[in-house]
C-alpha positions in Angstrom: 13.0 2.1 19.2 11.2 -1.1 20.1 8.6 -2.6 17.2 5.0 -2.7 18.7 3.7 -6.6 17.8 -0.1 -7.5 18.2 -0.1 -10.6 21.1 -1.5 -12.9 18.8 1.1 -12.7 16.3 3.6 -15.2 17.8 4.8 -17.5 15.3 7.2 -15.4 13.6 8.7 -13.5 17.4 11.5 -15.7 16.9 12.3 -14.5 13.5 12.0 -11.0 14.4 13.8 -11.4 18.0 17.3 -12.9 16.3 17.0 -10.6 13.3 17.1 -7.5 16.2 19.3 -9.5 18.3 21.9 -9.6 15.2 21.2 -5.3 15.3 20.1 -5.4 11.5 17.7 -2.9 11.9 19.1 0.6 12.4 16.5 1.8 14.6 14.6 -1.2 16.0 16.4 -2.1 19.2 13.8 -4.3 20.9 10.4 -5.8 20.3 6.9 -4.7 22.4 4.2 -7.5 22.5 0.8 -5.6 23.0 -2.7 -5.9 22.7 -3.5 -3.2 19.4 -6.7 -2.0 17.9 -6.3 -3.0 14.4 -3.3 -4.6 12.4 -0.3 -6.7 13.2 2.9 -4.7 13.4 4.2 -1.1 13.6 5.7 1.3 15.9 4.4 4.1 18.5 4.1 7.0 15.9 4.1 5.6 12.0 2.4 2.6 10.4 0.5 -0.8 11.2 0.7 -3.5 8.5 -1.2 -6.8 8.2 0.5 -9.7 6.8 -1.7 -12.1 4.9 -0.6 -15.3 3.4 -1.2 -16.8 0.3 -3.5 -19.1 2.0 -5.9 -16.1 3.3 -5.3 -13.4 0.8 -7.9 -14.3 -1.8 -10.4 -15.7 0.5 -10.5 -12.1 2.2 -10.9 -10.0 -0.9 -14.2 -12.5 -1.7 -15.4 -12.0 1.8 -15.2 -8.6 1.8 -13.3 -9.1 5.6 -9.6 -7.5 4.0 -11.5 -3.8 3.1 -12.8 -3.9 6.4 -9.7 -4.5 8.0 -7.5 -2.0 5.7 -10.2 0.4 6.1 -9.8 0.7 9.6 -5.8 0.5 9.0 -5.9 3.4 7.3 -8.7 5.7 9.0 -6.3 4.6 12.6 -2.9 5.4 11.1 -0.9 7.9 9.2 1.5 5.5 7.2 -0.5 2.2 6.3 1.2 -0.7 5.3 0.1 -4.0 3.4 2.7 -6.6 4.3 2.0 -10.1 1.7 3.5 -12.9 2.9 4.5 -14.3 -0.5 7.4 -13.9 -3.2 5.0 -11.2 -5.4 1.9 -11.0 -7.8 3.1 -14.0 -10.2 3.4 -16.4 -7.2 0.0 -15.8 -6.3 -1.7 -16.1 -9.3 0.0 -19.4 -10.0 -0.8 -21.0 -6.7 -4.7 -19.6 -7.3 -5.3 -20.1 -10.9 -8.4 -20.1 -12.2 -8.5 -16.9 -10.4 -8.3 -14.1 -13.3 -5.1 -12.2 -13.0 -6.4 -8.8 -14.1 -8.8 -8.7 -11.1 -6.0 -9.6 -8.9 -3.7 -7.0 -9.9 -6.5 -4.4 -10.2 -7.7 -4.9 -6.4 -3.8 -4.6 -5.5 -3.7 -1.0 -7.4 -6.8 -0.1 -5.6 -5.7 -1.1 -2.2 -2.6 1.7 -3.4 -4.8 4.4 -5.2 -7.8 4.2 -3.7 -7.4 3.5 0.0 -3.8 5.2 0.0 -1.7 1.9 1.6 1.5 1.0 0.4 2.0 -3.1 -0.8 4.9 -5.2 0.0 5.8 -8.4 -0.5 8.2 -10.5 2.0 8.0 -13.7 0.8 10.6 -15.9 3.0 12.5 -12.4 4.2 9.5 -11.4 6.5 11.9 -10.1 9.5 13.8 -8.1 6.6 10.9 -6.6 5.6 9.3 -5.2 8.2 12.6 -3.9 10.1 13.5 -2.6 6.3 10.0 -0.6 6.3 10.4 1.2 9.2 14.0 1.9 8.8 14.0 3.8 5.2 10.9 5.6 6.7 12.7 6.8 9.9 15.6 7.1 8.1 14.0 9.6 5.3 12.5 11.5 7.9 15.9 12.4 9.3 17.1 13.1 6.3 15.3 15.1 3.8 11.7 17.0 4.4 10.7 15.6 1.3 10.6 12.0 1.7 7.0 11.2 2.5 4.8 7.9 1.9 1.4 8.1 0.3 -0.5 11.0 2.9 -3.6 9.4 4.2 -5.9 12.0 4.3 -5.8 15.8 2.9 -5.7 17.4 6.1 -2.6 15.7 7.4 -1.0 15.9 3.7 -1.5 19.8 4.0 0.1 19.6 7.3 3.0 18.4 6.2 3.3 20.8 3.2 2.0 18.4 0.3 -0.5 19.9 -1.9 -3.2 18.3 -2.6 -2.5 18.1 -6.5 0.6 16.1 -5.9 -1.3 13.1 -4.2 -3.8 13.1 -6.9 -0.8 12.9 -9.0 1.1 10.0 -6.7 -2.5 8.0 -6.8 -3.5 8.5 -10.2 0.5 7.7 -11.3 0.4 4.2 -9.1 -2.3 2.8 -12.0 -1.1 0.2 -14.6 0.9 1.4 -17.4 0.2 5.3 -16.5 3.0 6.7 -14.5 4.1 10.4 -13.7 3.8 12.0 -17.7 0.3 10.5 -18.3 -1.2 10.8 -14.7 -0.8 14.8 -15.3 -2.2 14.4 -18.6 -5.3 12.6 -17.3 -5.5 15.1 -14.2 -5.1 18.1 -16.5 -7.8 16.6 -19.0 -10.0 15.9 -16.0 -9.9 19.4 -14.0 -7.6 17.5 -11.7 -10.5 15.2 -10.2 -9.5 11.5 -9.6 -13.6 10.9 -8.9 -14.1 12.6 -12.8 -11.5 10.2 -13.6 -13.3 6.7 -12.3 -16.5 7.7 -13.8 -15.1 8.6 -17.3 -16.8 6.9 -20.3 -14.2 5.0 -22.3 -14.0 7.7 -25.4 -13.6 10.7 -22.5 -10.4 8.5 -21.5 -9.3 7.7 -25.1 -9.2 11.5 -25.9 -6.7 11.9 -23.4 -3.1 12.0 -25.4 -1.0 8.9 -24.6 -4.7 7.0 -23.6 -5.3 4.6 -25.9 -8.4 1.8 -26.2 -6.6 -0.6 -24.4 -5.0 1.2 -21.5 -8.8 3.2 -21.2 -10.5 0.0 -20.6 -7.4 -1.3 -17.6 -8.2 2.0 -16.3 -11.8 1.7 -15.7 -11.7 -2.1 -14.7 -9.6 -0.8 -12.1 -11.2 2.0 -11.2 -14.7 0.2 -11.0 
């Protein structure tokens, strides 16, 4: 399988070209340098991420340029992929402060819950990461019918046998401090709309076992 990079992304060929050349990757043999519609890195039938650095990340949430992009990401490709080019979520609040770190982490759980794309971080192991990505998603293919990353749209989750209950549960789960147990609480409460969800008033949410003040109001500031 060769990994499909976008022609302008050739400062890190090196990296990937000896990581492949050292056959680390179970399934990426060889690398394709192409000319591709939207994002940075993927392969001919899976997903397409775009690897921002610390220095550009911020700057395109303000500008409104990195929904654009992931938008069309997500609309082109059936497993999206955010690839951050720094060590995680504490190293970029550090090296952005005053920057509040609530907003920070709520855009990131959007980008998950809203737009359906899954975040990574790579840090100095950028060659890792990728070849990693596509390796435990080929790999889990093979394997076990199950194994599926966050469906982009309902039509192709029904297609693969994924009701459309369980991604409202995967999306609703991925929010801060919720997970599995109080994502079906919140669904069940809610007549299993996510929408009904966003636009809940603080004392809807609070009535909600397991909600209290605290976790309603990080639910609706990331929501909002």
């Amino acid at each position: 399988m060769k990994l499909i990079v976008d022609h302008r992304e050739t400062e890190r060929l090196p990296l990937l070209r000896e990581y492949i050349k050292q056959d680390n990757s179970k399934f990426i043999k060889d690398l394709s340098i192409q000319q591709m519609p939207t994002g940075d890195y993927g392969t001919e039938d899976m997903m397409v991420g775009f690897e921002y650095k610390k220095d550009d990340f911020l700057d395109s949430v303000i500008d409104g340029r990195l929904d654009k992009q992931l938008k069309e990401l997500s609309d082109a490709y059936d497993y999206p992929y955010l690839i951050l080019g720094f060590d995680g979520l504490t190293s970029l609040m550090y090296n952005f402060y005053p920057f509040n770190a609530r907003a920070i982490r709520g855009k990131l759980t959007s980008i998950v819950a809203r737009q359906h794309i899954t975040v990574h971080y790579c840090g100095a192991y950028f060659a890792e990461t990728i070849c990693d990505i596509v390796d435990k998603h080929y790999d889990g293919r093979k394997k076990s019918k199950e194994y599926s990353p966050i469906r982009n749209t309902r039509r192709k989750a029904l297609k693969r046998g994924i009701t459309t209950n369980e991604i409202k549960l995967d999306i609703v789960s991925r929010l801060p401090r919720i997970g599995s147990d109080r994502a079906e609480k919140l669904l069940e409460s809610f007549n299993w709309s996510v929408q009904s969800i966003a636009n809940a008033e603080i004392e809807d949410l609070i009535a909600v076992d397991g909600i209290g003040k605290k976790l309603a109001e990080q639910i609706k500031e990331v929501l909002q």
